[in-house]
C-alpha positions in Angstrom: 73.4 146.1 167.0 71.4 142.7 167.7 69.7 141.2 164.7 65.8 141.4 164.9 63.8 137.7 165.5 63.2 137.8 161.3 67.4 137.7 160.9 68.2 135.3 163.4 65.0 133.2 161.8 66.4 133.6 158.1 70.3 132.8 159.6 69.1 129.8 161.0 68.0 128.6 157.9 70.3 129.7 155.8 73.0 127.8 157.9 70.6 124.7 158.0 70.8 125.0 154.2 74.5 125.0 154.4 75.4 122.1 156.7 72.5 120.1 154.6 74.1 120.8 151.3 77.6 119.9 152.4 75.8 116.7 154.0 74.3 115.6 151.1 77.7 116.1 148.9 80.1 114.2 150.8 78.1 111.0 150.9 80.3 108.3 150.0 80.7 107.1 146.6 82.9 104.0 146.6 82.6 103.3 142.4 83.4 106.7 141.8 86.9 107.5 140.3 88.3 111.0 140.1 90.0 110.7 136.7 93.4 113.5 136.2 92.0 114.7 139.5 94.5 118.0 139.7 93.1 119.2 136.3 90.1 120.6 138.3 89.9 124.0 140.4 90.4 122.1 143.6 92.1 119.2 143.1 91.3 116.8 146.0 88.5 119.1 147.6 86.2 118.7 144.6 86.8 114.9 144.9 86.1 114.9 148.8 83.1 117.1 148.8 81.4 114.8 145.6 81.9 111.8 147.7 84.7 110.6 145.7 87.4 108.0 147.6 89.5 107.7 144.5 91.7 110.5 142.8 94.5 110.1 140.2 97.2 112.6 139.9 100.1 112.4 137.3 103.5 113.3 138.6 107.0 114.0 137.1 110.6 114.2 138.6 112.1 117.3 138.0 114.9 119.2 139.7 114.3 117.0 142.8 110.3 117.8 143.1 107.4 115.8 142.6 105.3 118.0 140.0 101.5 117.1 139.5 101.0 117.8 135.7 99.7 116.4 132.6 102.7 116.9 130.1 106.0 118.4 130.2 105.6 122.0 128.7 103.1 123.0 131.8 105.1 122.0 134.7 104.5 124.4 137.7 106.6 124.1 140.0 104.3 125.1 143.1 102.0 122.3 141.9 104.1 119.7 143.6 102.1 116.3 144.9 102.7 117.1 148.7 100.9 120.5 148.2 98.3 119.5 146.1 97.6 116.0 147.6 99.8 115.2 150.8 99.5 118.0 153.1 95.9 118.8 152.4 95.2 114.8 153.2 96.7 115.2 156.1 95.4 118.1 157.4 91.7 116.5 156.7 92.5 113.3 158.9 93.7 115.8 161.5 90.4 117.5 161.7 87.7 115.6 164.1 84.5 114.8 162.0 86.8 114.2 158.7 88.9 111.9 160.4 86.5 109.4 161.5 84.8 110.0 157.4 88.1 108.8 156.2 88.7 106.5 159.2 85.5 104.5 158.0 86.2 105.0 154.4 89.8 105.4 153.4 91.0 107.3 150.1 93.1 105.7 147.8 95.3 107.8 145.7 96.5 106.9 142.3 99.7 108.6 141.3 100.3 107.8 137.8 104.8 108.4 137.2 105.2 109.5 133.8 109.1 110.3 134.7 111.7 107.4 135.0 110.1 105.1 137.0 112.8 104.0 139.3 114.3 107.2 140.0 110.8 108.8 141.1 109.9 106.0 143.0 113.4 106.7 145.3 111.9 110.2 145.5 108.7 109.4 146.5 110.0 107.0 149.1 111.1 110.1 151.8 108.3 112.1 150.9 105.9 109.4 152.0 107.9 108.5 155.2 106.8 112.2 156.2 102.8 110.9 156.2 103.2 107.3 156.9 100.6 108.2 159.9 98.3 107.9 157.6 98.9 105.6 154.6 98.5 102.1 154.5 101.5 100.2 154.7 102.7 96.6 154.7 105.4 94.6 156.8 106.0 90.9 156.9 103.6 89.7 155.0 100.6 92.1 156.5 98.9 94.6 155.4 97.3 97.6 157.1 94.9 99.9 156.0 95.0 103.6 157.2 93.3 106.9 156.0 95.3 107.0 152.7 96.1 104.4 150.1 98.8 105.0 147.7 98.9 102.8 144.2 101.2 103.4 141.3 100.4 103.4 137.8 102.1 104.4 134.5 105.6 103.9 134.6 106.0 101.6 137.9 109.4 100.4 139.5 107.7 97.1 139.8 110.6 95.2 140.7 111.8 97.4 143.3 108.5 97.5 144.9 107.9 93.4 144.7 112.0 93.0 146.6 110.5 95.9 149.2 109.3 94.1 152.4 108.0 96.8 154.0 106.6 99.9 152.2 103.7 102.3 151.9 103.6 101.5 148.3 101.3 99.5 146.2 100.3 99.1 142.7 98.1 99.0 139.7 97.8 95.5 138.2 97.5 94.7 134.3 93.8 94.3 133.9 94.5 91.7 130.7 97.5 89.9 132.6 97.0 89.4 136.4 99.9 89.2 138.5 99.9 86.4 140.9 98.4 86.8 144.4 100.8 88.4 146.9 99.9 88.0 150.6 100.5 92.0 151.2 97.5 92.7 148.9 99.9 94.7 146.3 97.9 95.0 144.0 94.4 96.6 145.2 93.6 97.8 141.7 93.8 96.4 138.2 93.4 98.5 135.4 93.4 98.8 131.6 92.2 101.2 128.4 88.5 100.4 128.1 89.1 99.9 124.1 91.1 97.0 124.9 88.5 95.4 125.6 85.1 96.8 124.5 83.9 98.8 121.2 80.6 99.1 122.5 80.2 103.1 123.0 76.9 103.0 124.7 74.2 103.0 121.9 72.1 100.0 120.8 72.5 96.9 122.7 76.2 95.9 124.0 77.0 92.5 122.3 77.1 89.4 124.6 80.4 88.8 123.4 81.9 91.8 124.9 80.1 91.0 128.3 81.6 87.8 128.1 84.8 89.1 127.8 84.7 91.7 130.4 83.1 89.1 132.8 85.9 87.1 132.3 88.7 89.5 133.5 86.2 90.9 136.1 86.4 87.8 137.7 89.9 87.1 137.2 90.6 90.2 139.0 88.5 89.8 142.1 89.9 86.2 142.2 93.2 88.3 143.1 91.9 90.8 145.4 92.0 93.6 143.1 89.2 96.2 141.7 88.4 96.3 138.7 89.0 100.3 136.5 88.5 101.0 132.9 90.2 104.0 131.7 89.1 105.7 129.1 86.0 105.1 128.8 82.9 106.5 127.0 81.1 109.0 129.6 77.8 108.4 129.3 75.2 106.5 131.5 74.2 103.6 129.1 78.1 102.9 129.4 78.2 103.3 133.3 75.0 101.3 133.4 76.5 97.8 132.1 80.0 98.0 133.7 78.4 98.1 136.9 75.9 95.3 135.8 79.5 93.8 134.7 80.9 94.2 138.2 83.2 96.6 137.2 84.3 98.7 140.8 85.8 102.1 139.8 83.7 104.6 137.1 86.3 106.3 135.7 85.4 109.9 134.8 86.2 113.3 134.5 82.9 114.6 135.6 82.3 114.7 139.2 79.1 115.9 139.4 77.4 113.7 135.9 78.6 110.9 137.7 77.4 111.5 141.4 74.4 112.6 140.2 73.9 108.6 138.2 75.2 106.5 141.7 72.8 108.2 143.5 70.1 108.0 141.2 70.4 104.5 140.2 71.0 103.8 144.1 74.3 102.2 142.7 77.5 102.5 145.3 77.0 105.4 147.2 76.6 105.2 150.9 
């Protein structure tokens, strides 16, 4: 049976409302941080479709798998990091109009070891060779950015990685102690607990002091090439308000839509 005029009228704009919605989501939102990213319902996809370009997802080593969980007692073992994060990045670069999205604005991807660092770093290694089409990567000195960025934080084989040449592996730097600069970028983000350096929870006036002292490592950070992320922090707007006054890159949160709803608002990083 062929729809009547009045249907095809009311399916054209329903699907105009539908390609319009998912326009307006994944507009890019370079300070925005997905925070324990696979805690969600869609880990990655609820990232991607907020406009998010940064996810974290903490891993452990166990019987030879890479498991995406919080803590030990809720390890599952289909939840490894190449089903949750690897394949479904790859499949999105593979598809046409996501591919040039990511092509133009690459995802970086956080992986936070919080097994022995040494040993899951030699299990990461293989896994990544599989997806090295896409990740950025360095040899001799030079670095080259793809669709995916991988950075290690919590417990990080750091001198295995500095004696590594070529790799597809980089790092999160100490926000309060800098590493020197390396000439393969290494360290594209630098990071700390935002109580080390601020008390200031987001009512009343912040105190010059403590924008003097975040200024301070701000800049020392940029100096090195790396962006600047507070964990941690208080999730408000007052608070997201002065560390972008501050220069700080990456909001941290765990509320995707709060926060995408502030950038574009305040017409602050989102593209």
């Amino acid at each position: 049976m062929m729809p009547s005029c009045m249907q095809q009228f009311l399916l054209t704009i329903i699907l105009y409302a539908v390609t319009a919605g998912a326009t307006a989501q994944t507009a890019v939102l370079p300070n925005a941080f997905s925070h324990n990213d696979y805690r969600r319902k869609r880990p990655l996809l609820d990232a991607l479709n907020n406009g998010f370009r940064y996810v974290e997802a903490d891993i452990y080593l166990r019987k030879g798998e890479l498991i995406v969980a919080h803590i030990l007692p809720c390890l599952k073992p289909k939840r490894t990091l190449e089903a949750l994060y690897l394949k479904p990045l790859l499949e999105y670069v593979q598809q046409d109009t996501a591919s040039k999205d990511l092509n133009k604005w690459p995802l970086t991807l956080l992986i936070d070891i919080k097994s022995d660092a040494d040993k899951t770093y030699q299990a990461l290694l293989p896994l990544l060779e599989k997806y090295k089409s896409i990740l950025s990567g360095y040899e001799n000195g030079q670095t080259t950015l793809r669709n995916v960025t991988i950075v290690l934080s919590g417990h990080k084989p750091q001198e295995l990685i500095k004696n590594t040449a070529t790799g597809y592996v980089f790092m999160d730097d100490n926000l309060k102690n800098i590493s020197p600069y390396t000439s393969t970028d290494l360290f594209p983000i630098a990071s700390c607990k935002y109580s080390r350096l601020l008390k200031w929870k987001g009512k009343g006036v912040i105190p010059a002091s403590e924008i003097q002292r975040l200024a301070y490592y701000v800049e020392e950070a940029h100096r090195n090439g790396s962006k600047v992320r507070l964990w941690a922090a208080p999730q408000n707007k007052a608070v997201w308000n002065e560390l972008l006054k501050c220069n700080v890159d990456l909001i941290n949160t765990d509320h995707l839509s709060s926060l995408r709803s502030f950038l574009t608002a305040s017409n602050a990083g989102s593209f």
